[in-house]
N, C-alpha and C positions, 0 to 999 in steps of 0.2 A: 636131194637124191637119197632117196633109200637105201641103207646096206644090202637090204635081199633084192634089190633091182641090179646091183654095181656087178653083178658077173654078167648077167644076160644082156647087157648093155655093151659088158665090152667083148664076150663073145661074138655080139652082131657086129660092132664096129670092128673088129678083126678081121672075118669074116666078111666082112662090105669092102675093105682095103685087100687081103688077098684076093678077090673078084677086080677088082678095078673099078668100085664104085668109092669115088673121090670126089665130094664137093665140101665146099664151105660149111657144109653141117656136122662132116664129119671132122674134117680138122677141127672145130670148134669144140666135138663132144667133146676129142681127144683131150685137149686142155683140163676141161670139166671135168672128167672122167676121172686124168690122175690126181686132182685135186685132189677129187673125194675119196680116192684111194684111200691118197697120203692120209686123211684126218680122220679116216675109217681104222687103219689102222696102227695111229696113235691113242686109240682110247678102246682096244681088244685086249685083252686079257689071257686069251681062249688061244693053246699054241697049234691047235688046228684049223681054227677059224685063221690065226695070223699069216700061216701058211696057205691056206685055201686065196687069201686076197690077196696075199703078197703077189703070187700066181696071177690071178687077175693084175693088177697093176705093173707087172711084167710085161704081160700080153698088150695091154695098150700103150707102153713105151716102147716097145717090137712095136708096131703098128704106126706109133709117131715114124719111128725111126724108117721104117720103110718109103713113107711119104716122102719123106726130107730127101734119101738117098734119089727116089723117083724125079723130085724137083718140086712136091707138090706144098711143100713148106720150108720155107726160110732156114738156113743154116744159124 
C-alpha cells in the first residue's frame, strides 16, 4: 500500500464506519491500514508528514475502536 494512498483510504474507511457501513472488508482494511501506518511511519523523517500520518493512523484506531465498542469486532 502506497503512502499517498494511506489517508484516503482511511478517510473512507472512517467515513464508511461513521455511516454504518460495517462488513468484513472493512474490519479487515482496518488491520491493514494500521499496519501500514505503523511501518509508514517508522521510516518519515519529515516532522509534518509524521504528524499528517500519525493523524491518519488515529483516525483508523478511532474507527477500530468504535466497531469493537458497536460489537462489530472482538474485544
Amino acid at each position: 500500500m502506497a503512502a499517498e494512498k494511506l489517508d484516503a483510504d482511511a478517510y473512507g474507511l472512517a467515513s464508511g464506519v461513521l455511516e454504518g457501513r460495517v462488513s468484513a472488508r472493512h474490519r479487515s482494511r482496518l488491520t491493514r491500514l494500521t499496519s501500514a501506518f505503523e511501518k509508514v511511519l517508522l521510516v518519515i523523517d519529515d516532522q509534518y508528514a509524521i504528524k499528517y500520518y500519525t493523524h491518519g493512523r488515529d483516525m483508523v484506531v478511532l474507527a477500530a475502536e468504535i466497531l469493537q465498542v458497536k460489537g462489530h469486532i472482538p474485544s
